[in-house]
C-alpha positions in Angstrom: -1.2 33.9 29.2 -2.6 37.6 28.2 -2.3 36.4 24.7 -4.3 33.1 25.0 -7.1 34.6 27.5 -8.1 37.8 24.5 -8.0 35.2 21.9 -10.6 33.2 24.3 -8.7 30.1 24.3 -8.2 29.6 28.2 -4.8 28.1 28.7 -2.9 25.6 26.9 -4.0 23.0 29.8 -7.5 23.8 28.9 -6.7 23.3 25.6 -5.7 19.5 26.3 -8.6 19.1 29.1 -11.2 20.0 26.1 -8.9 18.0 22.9 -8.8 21.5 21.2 -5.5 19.9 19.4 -5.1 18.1 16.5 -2.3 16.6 14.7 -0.7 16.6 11.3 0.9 13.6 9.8 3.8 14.5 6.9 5.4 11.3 5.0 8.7 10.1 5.0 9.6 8.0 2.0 11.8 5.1 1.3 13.7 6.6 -1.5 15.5 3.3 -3.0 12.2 1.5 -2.9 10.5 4.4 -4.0 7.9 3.8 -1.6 6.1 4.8 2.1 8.3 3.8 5.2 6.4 6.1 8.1 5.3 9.1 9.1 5.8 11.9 11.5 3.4 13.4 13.9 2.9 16.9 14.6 0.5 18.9 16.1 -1.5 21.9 15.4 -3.3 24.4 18.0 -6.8 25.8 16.8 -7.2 27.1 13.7 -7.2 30.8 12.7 -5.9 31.3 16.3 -2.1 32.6 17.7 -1.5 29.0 19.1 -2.1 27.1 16.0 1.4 27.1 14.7 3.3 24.5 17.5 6.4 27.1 18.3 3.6 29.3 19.6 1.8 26.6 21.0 5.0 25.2 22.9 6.0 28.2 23.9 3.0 29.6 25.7 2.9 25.8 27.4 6.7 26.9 28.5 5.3 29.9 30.1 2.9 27.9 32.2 5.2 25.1 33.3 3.4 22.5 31.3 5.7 21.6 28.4 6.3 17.7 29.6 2.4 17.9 30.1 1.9 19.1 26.4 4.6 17.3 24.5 3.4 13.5 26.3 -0.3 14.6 24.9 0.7 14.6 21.6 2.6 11.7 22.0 -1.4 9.9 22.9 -2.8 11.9 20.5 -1.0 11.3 17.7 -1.0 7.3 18.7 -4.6 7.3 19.2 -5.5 9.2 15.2 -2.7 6.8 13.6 -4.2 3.9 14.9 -7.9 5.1 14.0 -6.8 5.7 10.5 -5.4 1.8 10.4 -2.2 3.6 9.0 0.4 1.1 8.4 4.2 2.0 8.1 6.2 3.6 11.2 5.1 6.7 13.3 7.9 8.6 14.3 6.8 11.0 17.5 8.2 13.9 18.3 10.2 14.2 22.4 12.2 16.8 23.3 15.6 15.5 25.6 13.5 18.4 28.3 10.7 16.1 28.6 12.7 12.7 27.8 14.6 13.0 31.2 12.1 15.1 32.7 9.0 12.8 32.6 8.7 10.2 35.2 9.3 6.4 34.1 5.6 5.5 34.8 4.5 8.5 32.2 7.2 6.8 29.4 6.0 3.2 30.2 1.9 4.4 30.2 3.0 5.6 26.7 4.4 2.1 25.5 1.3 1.2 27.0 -1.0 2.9 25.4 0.6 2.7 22.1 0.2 -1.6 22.7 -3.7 -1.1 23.9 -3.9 0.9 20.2 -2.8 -1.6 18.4 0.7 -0.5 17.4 3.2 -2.5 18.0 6.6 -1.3 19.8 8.5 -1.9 16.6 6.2 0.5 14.4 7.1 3.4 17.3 10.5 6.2 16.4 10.7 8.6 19.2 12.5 11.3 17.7 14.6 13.5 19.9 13.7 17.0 18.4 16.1 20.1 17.9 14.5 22.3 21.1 17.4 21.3 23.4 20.7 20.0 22.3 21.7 16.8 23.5 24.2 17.5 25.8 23.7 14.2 28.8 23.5 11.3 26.4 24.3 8.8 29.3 21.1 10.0 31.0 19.1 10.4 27.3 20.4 6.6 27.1 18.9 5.4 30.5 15.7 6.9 30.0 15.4 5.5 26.5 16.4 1.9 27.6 13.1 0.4 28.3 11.8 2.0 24.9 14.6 0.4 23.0 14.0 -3.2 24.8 11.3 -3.3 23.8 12.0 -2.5 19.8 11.2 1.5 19.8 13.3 3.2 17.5 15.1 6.0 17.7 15.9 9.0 15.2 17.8 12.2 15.8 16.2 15.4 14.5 17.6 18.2 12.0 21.6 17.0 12.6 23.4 20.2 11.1 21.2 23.1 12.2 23.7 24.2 14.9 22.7 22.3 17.7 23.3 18.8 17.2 26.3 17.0 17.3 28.5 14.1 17.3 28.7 13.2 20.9 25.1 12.3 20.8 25.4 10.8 17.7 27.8 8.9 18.4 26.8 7.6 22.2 23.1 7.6 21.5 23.3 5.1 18.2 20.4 6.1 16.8 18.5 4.5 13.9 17.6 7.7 11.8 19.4 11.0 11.8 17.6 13.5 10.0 19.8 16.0 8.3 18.8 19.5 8.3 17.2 20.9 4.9 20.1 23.4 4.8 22.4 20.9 3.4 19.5 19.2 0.9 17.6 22.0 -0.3 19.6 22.9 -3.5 22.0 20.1 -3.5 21.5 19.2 -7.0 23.6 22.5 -7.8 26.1 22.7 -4.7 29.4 21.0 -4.5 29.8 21.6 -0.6 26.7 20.6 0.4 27.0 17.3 -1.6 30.4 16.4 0.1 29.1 16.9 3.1 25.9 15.0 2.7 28.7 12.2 1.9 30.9 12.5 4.8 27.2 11.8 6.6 26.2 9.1 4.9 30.0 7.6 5.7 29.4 8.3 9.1 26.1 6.9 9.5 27.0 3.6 7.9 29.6 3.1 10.7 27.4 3.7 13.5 24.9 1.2 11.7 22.1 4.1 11.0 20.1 5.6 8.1 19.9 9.2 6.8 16.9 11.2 6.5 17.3 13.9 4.1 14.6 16.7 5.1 13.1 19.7 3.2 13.2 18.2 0.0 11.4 20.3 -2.1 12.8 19.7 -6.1 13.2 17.2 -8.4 16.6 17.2 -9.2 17.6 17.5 -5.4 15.5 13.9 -5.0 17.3 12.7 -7.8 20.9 13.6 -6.5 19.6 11.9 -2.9 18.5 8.3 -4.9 21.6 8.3 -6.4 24.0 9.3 -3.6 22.1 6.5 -1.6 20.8 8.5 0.9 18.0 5.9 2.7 15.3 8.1 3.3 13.6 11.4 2.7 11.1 14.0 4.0 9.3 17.4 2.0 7.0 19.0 0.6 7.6 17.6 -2.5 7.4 14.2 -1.5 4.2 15.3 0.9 2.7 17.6 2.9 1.6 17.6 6.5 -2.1 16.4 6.6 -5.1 15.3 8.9 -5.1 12.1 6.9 -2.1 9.8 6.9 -0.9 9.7 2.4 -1.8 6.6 1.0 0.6 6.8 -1.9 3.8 9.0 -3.3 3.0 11.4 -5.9 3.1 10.4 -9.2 5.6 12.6 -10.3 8.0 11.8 -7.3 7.6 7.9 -8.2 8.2 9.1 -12.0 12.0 10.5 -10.4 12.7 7.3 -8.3 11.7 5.1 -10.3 13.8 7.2 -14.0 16.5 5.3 -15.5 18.6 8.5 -16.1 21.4 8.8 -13.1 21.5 12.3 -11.9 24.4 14.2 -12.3 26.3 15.1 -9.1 27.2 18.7 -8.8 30.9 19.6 -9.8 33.3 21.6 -7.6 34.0 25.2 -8.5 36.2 26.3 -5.5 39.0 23.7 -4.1 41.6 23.5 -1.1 44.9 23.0 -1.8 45.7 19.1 -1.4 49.3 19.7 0.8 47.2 21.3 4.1 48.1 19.9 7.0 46.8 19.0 10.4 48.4 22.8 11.0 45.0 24.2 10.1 43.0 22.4 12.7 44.8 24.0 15.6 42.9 25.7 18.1 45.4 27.5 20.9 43.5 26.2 24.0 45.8 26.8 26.6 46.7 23.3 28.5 46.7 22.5 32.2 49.2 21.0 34.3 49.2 17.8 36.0 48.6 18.6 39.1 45.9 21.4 39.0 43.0 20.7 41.2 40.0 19.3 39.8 38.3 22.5 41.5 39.8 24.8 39.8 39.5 23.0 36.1 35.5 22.8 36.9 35.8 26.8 37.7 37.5 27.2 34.2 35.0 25.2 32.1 32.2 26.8 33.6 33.9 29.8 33.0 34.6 28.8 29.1 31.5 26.4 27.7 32.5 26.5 24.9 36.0 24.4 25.2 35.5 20.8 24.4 38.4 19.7 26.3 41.9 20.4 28.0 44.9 18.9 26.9 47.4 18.0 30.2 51.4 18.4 29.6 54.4 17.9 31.6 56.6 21.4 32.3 58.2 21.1 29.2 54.7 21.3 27.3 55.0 17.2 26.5 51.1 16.0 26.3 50.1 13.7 29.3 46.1 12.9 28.4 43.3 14.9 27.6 40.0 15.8 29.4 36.6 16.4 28.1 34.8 19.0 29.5 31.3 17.1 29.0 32.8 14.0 30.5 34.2 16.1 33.6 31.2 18.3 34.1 29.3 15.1 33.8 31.6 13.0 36.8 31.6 16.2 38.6 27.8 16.8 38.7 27.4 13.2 40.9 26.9 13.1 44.2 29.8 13.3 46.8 31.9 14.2 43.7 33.1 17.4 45.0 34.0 16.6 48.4 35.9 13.5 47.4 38.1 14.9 44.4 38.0 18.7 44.2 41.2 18.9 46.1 43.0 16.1 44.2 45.2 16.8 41.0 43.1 16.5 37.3 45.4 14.4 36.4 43.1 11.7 38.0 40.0 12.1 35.2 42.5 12.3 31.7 42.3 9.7 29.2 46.1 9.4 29.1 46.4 7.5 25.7 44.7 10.5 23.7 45.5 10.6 19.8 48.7 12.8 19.5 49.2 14.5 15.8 52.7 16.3 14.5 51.4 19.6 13.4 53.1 19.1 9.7 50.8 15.3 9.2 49.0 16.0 5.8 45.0 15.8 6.3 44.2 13.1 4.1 46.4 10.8 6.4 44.1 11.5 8.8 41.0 9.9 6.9 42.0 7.0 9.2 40.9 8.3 11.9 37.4 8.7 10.2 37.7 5.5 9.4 38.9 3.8 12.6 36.8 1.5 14.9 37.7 3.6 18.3 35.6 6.7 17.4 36.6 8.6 20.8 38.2 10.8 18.8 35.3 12.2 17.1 34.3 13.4 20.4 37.0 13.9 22.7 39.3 15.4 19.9 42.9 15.3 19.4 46.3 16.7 20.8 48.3 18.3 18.2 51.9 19.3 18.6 55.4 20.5 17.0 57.9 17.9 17.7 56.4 16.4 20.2 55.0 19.7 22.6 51.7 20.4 22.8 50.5 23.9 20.5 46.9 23.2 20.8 43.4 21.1 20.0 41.9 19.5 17.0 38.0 18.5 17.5 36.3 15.7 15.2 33.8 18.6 13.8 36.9 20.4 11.9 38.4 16.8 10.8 34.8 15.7 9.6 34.9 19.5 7.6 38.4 19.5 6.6 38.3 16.4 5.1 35.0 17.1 2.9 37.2 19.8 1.5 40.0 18.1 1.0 37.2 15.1 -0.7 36.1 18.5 -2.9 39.8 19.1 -4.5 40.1 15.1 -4.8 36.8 15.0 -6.7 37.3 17.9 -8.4 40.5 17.3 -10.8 39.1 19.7 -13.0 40.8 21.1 -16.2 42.3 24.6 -14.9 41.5 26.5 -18.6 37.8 25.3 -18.3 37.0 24.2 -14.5 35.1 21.5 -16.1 36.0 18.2 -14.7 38.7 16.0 -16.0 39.9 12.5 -16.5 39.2 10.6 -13.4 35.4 12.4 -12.4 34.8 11.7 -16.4 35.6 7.8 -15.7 33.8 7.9 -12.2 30.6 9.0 -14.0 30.8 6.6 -16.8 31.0 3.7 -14.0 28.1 5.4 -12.1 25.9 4.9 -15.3 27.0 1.5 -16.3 26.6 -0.1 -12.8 22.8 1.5 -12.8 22.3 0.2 -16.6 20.9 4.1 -17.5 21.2 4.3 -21.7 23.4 6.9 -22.0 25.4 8.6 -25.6 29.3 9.4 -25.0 30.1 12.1 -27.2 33.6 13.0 -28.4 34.1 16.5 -29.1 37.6 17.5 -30.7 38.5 20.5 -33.3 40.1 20.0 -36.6 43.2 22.0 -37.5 43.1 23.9 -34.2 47.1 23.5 -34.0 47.4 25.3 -37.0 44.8 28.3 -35.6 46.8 27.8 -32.0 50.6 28.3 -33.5 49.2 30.6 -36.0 47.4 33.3 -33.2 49.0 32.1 -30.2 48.1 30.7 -26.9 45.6 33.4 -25.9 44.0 33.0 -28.7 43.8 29.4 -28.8 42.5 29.3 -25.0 39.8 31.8 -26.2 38.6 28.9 -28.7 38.4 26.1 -26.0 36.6 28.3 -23.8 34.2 28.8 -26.4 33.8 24.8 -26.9 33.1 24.5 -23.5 30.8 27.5 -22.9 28.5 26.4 -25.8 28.5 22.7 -24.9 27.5 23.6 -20.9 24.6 26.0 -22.8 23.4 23.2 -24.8 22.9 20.6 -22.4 21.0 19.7 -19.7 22.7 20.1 -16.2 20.6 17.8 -14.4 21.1 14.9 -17.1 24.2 15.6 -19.4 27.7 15.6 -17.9 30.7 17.3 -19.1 34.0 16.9 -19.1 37.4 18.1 -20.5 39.9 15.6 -20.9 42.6 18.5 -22.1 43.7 20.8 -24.6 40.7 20.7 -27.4 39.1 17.3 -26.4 36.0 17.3 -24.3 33.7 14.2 -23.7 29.7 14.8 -22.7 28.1 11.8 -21.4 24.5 12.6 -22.3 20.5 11.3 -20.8 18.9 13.6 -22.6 16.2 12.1 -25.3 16.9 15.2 -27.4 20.8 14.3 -27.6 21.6 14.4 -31.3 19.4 17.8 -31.9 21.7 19.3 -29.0 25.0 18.0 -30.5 24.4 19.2 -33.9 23.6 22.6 -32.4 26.5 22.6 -30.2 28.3 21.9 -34.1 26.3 24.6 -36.0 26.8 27.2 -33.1 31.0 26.6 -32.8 31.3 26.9 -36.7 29.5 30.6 -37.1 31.0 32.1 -33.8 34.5 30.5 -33.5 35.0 32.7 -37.2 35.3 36.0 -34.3 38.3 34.3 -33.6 39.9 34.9 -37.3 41.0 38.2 -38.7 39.3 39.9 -41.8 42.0 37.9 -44.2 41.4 34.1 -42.8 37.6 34.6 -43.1 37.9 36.0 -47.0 40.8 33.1 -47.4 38.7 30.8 -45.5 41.6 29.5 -43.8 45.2 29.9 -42.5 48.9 29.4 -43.6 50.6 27.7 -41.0 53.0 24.8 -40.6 52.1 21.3 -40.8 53.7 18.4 -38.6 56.5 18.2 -40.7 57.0 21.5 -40.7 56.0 22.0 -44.1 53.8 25.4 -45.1 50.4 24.4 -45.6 47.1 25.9 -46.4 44.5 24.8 -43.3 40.8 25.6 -43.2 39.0 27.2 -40.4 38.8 25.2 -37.5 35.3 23.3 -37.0 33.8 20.9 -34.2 33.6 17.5 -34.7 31.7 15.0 -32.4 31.5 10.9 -32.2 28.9 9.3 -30.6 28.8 6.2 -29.4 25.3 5.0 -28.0 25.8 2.4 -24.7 22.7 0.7 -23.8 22.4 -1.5 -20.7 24.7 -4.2 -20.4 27.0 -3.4 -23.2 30.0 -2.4 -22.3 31.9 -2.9 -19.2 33.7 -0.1 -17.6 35.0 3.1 -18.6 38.3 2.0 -20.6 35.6 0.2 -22.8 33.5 3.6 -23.2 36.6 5.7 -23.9 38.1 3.4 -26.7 34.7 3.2 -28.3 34.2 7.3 -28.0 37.5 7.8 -29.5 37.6 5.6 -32.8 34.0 7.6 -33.1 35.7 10.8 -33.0 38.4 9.7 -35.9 34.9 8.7 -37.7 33.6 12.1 -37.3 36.6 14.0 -38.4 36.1 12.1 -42.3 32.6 13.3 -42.1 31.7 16.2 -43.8 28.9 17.6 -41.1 31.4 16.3 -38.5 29.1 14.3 -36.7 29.3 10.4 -36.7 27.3 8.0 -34.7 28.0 4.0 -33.5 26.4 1.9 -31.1 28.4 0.5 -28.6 29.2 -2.6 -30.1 31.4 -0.8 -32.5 35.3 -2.2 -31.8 38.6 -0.5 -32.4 41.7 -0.7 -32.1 42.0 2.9 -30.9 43.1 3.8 -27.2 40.8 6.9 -26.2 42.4 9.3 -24.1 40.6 8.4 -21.2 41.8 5.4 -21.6 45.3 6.5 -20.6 44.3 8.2 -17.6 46.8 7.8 -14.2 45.4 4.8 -12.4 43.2 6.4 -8.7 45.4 6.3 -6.0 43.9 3.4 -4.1 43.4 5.8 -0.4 41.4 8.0 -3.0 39.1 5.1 -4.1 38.5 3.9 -1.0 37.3 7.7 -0.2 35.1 7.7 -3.5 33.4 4.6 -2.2 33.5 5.2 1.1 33.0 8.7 2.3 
């Protein structure tokens, strides 16, 4: 209050009484459509003054007992400027759970209310549950929201990720938006984990029926990664600021992005798990509870440990009976009459007694199912995991949901180990990813001629030390965001290229391989310009120095049909190249063979991994 009174602002109930606020409208975007879907409301204290930012505002009206007061004010405020400015689209307002439950129902209907005498209909309305308190009663959240939802309010949850959201709410609340926290967009473009988990989100959200909201996006190639991931909406600076006056209209170059023909290319995994973990590493030693304890004393001990999401209950022998949420007990227990009726009566009473039991040696990625499984219980409640059937402790769905993104990391990954760049089948997934969304793309087929002979001749180190140096000069003369590259094995390598420049880069990727791979040669090679080795017959041969070659085949839309396809074409342009003196040979795609590529021959996907590729 000291604060407010020297800066002459009163208090922030003066502030309302004399409409000293004002709000700010940032636009979220339809990012498939490329177009506006609504906007979000937020307010702004007086300008140039310490309440002008809303954390300072809110948290001077927390210090005078007023926050429901202030928060339902900007609900009528920001209802009463969107419908002045004859904005169309959604308005998504801002509720804390605090004032959601702690409002009266005549306050939330007047709001519905005043919203209709505005002119906005019901449907047009989000209220989105913000990140001040976490969502810990979503039974009562549900009950207040009820009449809302009736009536067609929407409902979105707000920065899912930051720490105090989770999947309880999420998953008892069904809302219609969950906005992800910008931790896990800002920089996606360029980060494997963040991608994966973004996934595992999406997955997620498309069970329970919502749509994602990817917030704080702030570059270009992060949009681009969120179009083509299929992530439904997004909110950011980039896309538009908070303003006094709702945006008409995405900027031009964000429409440029959305609208591009070039597929962005996802980020590629640098660090893996190994693929044999097991449910082992979920484990979390909670010690159990027998059947008969009092419910008393289990209330003491989760008041006395918040931060256990449940109890498993065994037999004397440690033989798992059921399971107990601590939200759901603290929840029963907190109703009236509660205590006196059961404190003295066993626990046993409140367990779900079927819970999902797990052998502490199942491998993760059998437990994808339960990701995948219409009961979703477990998400919440957790799972019992044990050692031939007795209980050694708890698994939560938060270290499933992260276990698995890891384990989707190593499965995505298949990476050559010399190189780290990505093999066969994320090669083959990309050349399906631009042929479904008709981008014109070039497959290039990189190989070296005479490298066996350079390989026997200097050795394996040596030979390494030369496919390194393919790979580091292709990754430096390409473009990350549009260009993908991959290493099939030993001294093949296939870039699937957007860029317009593509044929200047590939001749430079030629040119630069043929002066610095000579390094690789002693003093006698270079003045001999070549190498006595051993041909495939084992005859003694003379062999020039190695050089790149590279085919090209160019695949507009529509003409070819999957991968196989691109890889046959890519290789017969790679035998091309190899008779060319420049080694470098171009074909559109319409150029046949009879030549099986190597990608070609890739193992078929494991069909529990495809459905992950597609699904997760």
């Amino acid at each position: 209050m000291q604060v407010i009174e020297e800066a002459g602002l009163g208090s922030v109930r003066t502030l309302m009484a004399n409409n000293a606020l004002s709000v700010v409208f940032q636009p979220i975007a339809h990012l498939g459509e490329a177009s506006l879907f609504g906007y979000e409301a937020l307010v702004r204290g007086p300008q140039e003054t310490p309440l002008h930012r809303p954390d300072a505002l809110f948290a001077a009206a927390a210090r005078e007992a007023c926050g429901i007061e202030l928060e339902l004010h900007c609900c009528r405020l920001a209802i009463r400027e969107f419908a002045r400015q004859r904005s169309s689209g959604k308005l998504l307002l801002n509720l804390s759970p605090h004032a959601l439950v702690g409002s009266q129902a005549e306050q939330r209907a007047a709001l519905l209310d005043y919203a209709q005498r505005m002119g906005i209909l019901s449907s047009r309305l989000i209220v989105e549950l913000t990140e001040h308190d976490r969502v810990t009663q979503p039974e009562v959240y549900k009950a207040a929201l009820a009449p809302w939802r009736s009536a067609g309010v929407l409902l979105a949850l707000d920065d899912f990720g930051d720490g105090r959201s989770s999947l309880r709410a999420w998953t008892e609340l069904r809302p219609d938006l969950v906005k992800i926290d910008k931790h896990f967009v800002q920089g996606v473009h360029a980060d494997n984990e963040r991608f994966e988990v973004l996934r595992v989100l999406k997955y997620i959200a498309e069970r329970f029926g919502g749509k994602l909201v990817a917030e704080g996006i702030e570059a270009d190639a992060d949009l681009a990664v969120l179009r083509d991931m299929g992530i439904c909406y997004g909110q950011g600076f980039l896309l538009g600021r908070p303003a006094p006056l709702v945006q008409q209209t995405l900027p031009q170059a964000v429409l440029d992005t959305l609208h591009a023909r070039q597929l962005a290319v996802f980020p590629e995994v640098r660090t893996a798990v190994h693929s044999s973990l097991t449910a082992e590493t979920l484990i979390a030693p909670v010690p159990p509870v027998s059947a008969n304890m009092r419910n008393a004393e289990l209330a003491r001990r989760f008041m006395e440990q918040p931060a256990l999401h449940a109890v498993a209950v065994v037999s004397d022998d440690m033989r798992p009976l059921g399971l107990i949420n601590h939200q759901a007990f603290i929840d029963r227990y907190a109703q009236p009459y509660h205590k006196e009726l059961y404190d003295r009566k066993a626990c046993s009473l409140f367990m779900n007694s079927a819970p999902l039991i797990i052998e502490q040696d199942t491998p993760l990625m059998n437990l994808v199912d339960v990701l995948r499984g219409d009961d979703q219980r477990y998400l919440v409640d957790g799972f019992i995991i044990c050692h031939e059937g007795r209980y050694v402790g708890l698994g939560t769905g938060e270290r499933l949901v992260r276990a698995v993104s890891e384990l989707r990391i190593e499965a995505a990954r298949h990476a050559n180990p010399l190189t780290a760049l990505p093999g066969n089948i994320p090669i083959s997934e990309h050349i399906d990813r631009l042929l479904t969304g008709q981008a014109p793309f070039v497959a290039c087929y990189c190989d070296l001629r005479h490298f066996k002979p350079f390989n026997d001749c200097y050795g394996y180190w040596r030979g390494d030390e030369m496919i390194r140096l393919v790979a580091s000069l292709l990754l430096n003369h390409c473009d990350p965001l549009r260009d993908f590259v991959g290493h099939v094995g030993g001294d093949d390598f296939v870039v699937l290229m957007q860029s317009e420049d593509w044929e200047a880069r590939c001749r430079a990727v030629i040119e630069a391989f043929n002066t610095r791979s000579r390094s690789l040669y002693d003093a006698e090679a270079l003045e001999r310009k070549g190498i006595e080795s051993e041909d495939r017959h084992g005859n003694p041969s003379f062999f020039p120095l190695s050089s790149l070659v590279i085919g090209v085949v160019r695949v507009e839309a529509g003409a070819l049909a999957c991968h196989e396809d691109v890889a046959t074409a890519a290789a017969a342009a790679k035998r091309a190249a190899k008779h060319q003196p420049d080694g470098f040979f171009m074909q559109e795609a319409s150029f046949g063979g009879d030549v099986q590529g190597a990608l070609s021959k890739r193992p078929r996907m494991h069909p529990l991994h495809r459905a992950l590729c597609s699904n997760i």
